[in-house]
C-alpha positions in Angstrom: 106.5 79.8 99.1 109.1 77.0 98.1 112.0 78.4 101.6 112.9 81.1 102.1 114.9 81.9 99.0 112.0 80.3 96.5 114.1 77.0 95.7 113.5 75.4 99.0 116.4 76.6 100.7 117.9 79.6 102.7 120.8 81.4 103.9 123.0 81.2 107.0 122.6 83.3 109.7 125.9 84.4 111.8 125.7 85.8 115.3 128.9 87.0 116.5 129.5 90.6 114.9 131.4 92.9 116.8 129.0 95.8 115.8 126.1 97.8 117.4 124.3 96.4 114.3 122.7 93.1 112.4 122.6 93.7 108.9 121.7 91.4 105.5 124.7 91.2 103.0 122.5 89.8 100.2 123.8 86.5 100.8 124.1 86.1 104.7 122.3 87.6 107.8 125.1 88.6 110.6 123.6 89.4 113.9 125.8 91.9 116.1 125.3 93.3 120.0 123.3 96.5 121.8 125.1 98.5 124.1 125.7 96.0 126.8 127.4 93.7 124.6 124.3 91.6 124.9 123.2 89.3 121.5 120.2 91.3 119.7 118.6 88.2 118.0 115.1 88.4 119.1 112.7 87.4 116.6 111.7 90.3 115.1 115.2 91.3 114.4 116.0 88.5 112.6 112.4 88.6 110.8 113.3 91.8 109.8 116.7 90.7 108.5 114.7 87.7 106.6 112.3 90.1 105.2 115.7 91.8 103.5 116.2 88.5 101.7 112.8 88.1 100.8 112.7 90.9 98.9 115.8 90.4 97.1 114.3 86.7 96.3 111.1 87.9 94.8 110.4 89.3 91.1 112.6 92.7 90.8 114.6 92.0 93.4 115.7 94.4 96.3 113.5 97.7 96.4 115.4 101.1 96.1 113.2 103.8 97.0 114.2 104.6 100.2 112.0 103.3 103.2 110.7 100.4 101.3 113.2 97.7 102.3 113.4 98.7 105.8 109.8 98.5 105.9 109.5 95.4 104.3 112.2 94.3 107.5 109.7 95.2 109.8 106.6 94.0 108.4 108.7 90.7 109.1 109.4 90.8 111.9 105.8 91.7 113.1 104.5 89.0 111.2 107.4 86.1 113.0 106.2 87.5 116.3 102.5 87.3 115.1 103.2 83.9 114.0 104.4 82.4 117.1 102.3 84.1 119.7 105.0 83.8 122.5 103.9 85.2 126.2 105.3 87.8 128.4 108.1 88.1 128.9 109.5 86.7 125.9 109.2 88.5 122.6 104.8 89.1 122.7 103.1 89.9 119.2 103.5 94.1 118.9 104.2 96.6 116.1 107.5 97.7 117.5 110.8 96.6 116.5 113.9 95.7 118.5 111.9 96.5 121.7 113.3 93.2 123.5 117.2 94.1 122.6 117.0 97.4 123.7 119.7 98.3 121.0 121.2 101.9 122.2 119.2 102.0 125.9 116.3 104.0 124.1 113.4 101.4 123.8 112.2 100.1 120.7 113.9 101.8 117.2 110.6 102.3 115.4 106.8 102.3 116.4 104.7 101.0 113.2 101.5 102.2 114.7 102.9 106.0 115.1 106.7 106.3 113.4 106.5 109.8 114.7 106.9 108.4 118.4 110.7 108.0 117.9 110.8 110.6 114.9 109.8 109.1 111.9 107.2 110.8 108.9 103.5 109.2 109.5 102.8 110.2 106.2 103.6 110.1 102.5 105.4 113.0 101.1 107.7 114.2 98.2 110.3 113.9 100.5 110.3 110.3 101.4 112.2 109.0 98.6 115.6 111.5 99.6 115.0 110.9 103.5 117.4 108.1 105.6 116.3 105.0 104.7 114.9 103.4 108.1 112.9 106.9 108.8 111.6 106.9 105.2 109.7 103.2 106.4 107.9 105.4 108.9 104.7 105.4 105.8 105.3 101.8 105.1 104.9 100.4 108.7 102.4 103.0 109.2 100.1 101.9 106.3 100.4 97.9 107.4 99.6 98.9 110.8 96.6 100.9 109.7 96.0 97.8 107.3 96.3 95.2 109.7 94.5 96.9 112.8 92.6 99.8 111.9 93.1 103.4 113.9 91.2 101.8 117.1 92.0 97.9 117.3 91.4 97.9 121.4 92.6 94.8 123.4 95.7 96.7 124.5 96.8 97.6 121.2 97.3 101.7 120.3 95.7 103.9 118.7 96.8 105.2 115.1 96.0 108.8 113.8 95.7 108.8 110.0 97.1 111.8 107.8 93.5 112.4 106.7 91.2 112.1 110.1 89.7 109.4 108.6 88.7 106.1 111.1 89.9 102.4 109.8 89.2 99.3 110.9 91.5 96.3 110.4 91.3 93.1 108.3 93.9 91.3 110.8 97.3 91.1 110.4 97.4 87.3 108.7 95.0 88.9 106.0 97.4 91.8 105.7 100.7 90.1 105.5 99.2 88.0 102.9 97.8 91.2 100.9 101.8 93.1 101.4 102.9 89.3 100.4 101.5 89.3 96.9 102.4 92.6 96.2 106.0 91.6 96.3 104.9 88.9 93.9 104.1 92.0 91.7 107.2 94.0 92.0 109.3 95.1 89.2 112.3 96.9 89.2 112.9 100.0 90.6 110.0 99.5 93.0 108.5 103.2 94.2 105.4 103.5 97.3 103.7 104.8 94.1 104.1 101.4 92.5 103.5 99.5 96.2 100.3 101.1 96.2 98.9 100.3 93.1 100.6 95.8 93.4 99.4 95.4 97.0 95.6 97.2 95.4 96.2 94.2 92.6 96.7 91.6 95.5 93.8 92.5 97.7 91.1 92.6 94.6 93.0 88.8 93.8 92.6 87.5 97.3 89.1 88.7 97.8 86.5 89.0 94.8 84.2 90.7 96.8 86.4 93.9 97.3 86.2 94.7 101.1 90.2 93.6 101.0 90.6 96.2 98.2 88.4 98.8 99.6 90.7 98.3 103.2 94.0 98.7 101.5 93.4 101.7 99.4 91.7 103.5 102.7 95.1 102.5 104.7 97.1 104.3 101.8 94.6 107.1 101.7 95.7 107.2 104.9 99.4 107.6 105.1 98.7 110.3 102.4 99.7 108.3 99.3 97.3 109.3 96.9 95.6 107.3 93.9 98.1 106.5 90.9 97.7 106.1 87.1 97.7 102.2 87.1 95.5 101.4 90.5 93.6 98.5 89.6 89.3 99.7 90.7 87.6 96.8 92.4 83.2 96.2 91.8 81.8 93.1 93.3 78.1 93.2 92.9 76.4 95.9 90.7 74.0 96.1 93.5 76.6 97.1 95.8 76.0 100.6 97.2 78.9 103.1 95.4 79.3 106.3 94.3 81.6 108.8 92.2 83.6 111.8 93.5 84.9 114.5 91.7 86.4 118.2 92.6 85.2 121.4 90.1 87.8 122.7 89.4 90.5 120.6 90.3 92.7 123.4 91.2 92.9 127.3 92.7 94.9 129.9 94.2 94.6 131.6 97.6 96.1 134.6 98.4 97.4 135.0 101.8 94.7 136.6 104.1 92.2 135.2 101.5 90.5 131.8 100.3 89.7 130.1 97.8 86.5 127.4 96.9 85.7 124.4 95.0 82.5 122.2 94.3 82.8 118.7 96.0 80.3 117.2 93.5 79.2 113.0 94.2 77.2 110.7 91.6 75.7 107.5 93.1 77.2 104.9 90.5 75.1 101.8 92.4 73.0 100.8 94.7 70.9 102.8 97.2 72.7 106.3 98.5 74.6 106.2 101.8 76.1 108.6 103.9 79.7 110.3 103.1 81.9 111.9 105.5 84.7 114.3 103.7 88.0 114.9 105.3 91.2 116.7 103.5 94.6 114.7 103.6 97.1 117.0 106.4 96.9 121.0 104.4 100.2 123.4 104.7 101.0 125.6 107.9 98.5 128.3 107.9 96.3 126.7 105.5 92.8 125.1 106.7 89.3 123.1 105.2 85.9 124.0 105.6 83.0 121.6 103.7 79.8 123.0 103.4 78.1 120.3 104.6 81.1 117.8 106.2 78.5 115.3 105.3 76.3 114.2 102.6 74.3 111.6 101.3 76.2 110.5 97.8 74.2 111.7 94.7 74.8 115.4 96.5 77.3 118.2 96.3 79.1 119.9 99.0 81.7 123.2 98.7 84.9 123.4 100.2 87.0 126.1 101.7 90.5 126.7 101.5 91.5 129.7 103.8 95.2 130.8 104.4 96.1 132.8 107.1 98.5 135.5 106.7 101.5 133.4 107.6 101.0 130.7 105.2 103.9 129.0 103.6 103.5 130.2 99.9 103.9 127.3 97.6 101.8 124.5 95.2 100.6 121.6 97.4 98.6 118.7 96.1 95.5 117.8 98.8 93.4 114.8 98.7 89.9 114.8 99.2 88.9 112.0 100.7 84.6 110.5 100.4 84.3 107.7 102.9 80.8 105.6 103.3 80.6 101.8 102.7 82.9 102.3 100.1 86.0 105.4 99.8 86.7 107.6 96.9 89.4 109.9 96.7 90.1 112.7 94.4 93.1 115.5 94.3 92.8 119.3 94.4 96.0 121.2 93.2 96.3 124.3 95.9 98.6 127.8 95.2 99.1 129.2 98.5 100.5 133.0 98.1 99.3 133.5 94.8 96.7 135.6 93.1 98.1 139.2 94.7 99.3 142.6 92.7 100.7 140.2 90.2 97.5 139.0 88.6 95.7 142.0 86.9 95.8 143.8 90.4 95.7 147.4 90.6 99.5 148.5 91.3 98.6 149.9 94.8 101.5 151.6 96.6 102.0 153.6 99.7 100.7 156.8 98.4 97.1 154.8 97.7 94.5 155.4 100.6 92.5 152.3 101.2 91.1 150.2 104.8 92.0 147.2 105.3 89.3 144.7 103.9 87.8 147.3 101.9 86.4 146.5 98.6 87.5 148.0 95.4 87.2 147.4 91.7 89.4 147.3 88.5 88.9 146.4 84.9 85.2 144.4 85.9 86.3 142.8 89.4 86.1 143.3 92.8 89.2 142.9 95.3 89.8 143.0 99.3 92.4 145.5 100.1 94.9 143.9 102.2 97.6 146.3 104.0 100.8 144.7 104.9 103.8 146.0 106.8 107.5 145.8 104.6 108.7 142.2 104.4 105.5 140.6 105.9 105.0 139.2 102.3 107.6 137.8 100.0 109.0 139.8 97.4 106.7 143.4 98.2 109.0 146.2 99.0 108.7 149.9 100.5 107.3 150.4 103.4 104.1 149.4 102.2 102.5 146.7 100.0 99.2 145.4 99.4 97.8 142.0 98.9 94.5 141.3 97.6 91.7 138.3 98.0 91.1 138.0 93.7 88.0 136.1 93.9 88.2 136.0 89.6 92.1 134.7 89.4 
């Protein structure tokens, strides 16, 4: 890169704000104080605060979904400290931030290898793009940590659980800044995590023909729950290379509460000889839980998988990725209705008056239900004192 700002120059940096803060403006980084009026410039502060300029210096300038731009900070600031290796008790390479400034007497404000630690989402949700801005980098930091060192790096760094229980090993954290690096390279405007996915995929296949990159960095965003998009670039090195296919039949279902629900997991080896597959399920809704029958298969078989929800699920249409990991990972999305599929789908209209046990099987018009008693209010929307909810194995 030709400086900082791409023309072989940078930007001034100011320390003397009377704030608890250090901020970019988009033309100048100010530093301010913590809460004993001390300086807060460590390195990865001001990485952080260069990472800000960064992005507004590279094609489609600043990033606007929320989290994307803090996170971008951070990965900065890692990758300073990374850079210049200092010892205990100075600034030491880590995945925290502001950990030497001790901004508001709490410790570091965010942990990349676990946001959750101080608060922040792990994972990937609908709700990241309306969340506070430095919380919503929780998936960001998470997914270059995961990138960078895998879920068990050892050597004194920590551990980091994945939204889908799946185990990652790192490519290094020089090899991952350079992989988050050309996706910025990529960027449009109006930069999403959905579109961060699919340039930093673009960047590892460019940086490494032979796909491992590729196959590392869409595992690390299968694992912060950010599922495959439209555009993702696929990556094949050698036709010889072991890899399979993986598709869900059907793709989607309803469970009723107390009931469950099943799909064929269904694997094609597309290369190569077959290899072992270990399926996992991205994080499922309260009350709502996975069985695959097997949990592991050889590709070029077929597996079935469960969906069972209790009878204090949250009712509601979730999106769950199914996740195929061998020497290579495939992913593919199942569309779940919790709280569906009761009296209002060709259901008998049961009331208090009707005498049936609970789990007791019945039939109407051709199929077969499960009686289900429920006491008033237990499910939404029933009323008397009674209702029934049924397990419609045919809706």
């Amino acid at each position: 890169r030709n400086g900082h700002n791409g023309n072989g120059g940078s930007w001034p940096v100011k320390v003397g704000l009377n704030e608890l803060n250090a901020y970019w403006d988009g033309s100048t980084i100010t530093i301010g104080h913590n809460q004993s009026n001390q300086w807060i410039a460590s390195m990865d502060v001001i990485g952080h605060e260069f990472g800000h300029g960064i992005d507004q210096n590279t094609p489609g300038g600043t990033s606007t979904e929320a989290g994307l731009g803090e996170g971008t900070g951070d990965i900065f600031g890692a990758l300073t400290e990374a850079y210049t290796n200092e010892p205990s008790p100075y600034d030491v390479p880590d995945y925290t931030v502001g950990e030497t400034v001790n901004l508001v007497g709490q410790g570091p404000i965010r942990y990349m290898y676990k946001p959750s630690t101080n608060g922040d989402p792990d994972c990937y949700s609908s709700s990241i793009p309306s969340t506070e801005v430095h919380k919503a980098a929780g998936p960001l930091n998470h997914w270059f940590y995961l990138l960078a060192e895998g879920t068990n790096p050892g050597g004194g760094k920590p551990a980091s659980p994945t939204c889908n229980n799946t185990t990652l090993t790192g490519v290094g954290i020089q090899q991952a800044g350079k992989i988050f690096y050309g996706g910025m390279l990529l960027k449009t405007s109006g930069m999403t995590y959905k579109k961060y996915r699919t340039v930093t995929l673009n960047s590892a296949k460019t940086l490494d023909p032979t796909c491992a990159l590729f196959a590392k960095t869409k595992a690390a965003w299968d694992a912060v729950s950010l599922p495959a998009q439209p555009n993702d670039p696929t990556c094949t090195s050698n036709p010889g290379d072991p890899d399979f296919s993986l598709a869900l039949n059907p793709t989607s279902g309803n469970v009723a509460l107390g009931g469950d629900v099943t799909t064929a997991v269904n694997t094609t080896t597309t290369s190569g000889s077959a290899q072992s597959l270990t399926l996992t399920t991205s994080t499922l809704p309260s009350g709502v839980t996975a069985e695959f029958t097997p949990g592991t298969i050889q590709s070029g078989a077929n597996s079935s998988l469960k969906f069972s929800a209790s009878s204090t699920a949250t009712p509601g249409t979730y999106t769950v990725t199914v996740t195929a990991t061998g020497t290579a990972t495939h992913t593919a999305q199942y569309t779940l209705t919790v709280g569906s599929g009761g009296p209002g789908c060709n259901a008998p209209a049961w009331n208090a008056n009707s005498v049936y046990t609970n789990g007791s099987v019945v039939s109407y018009q051709g199929h077969t239900y499960r009686a289900k008693w429920w006491t008033q209010g237990e499910v939404p929307g029933t009323t008397g004192q009674w209702g029934v909810w049924v397990d419609l194995g045919a809706c």
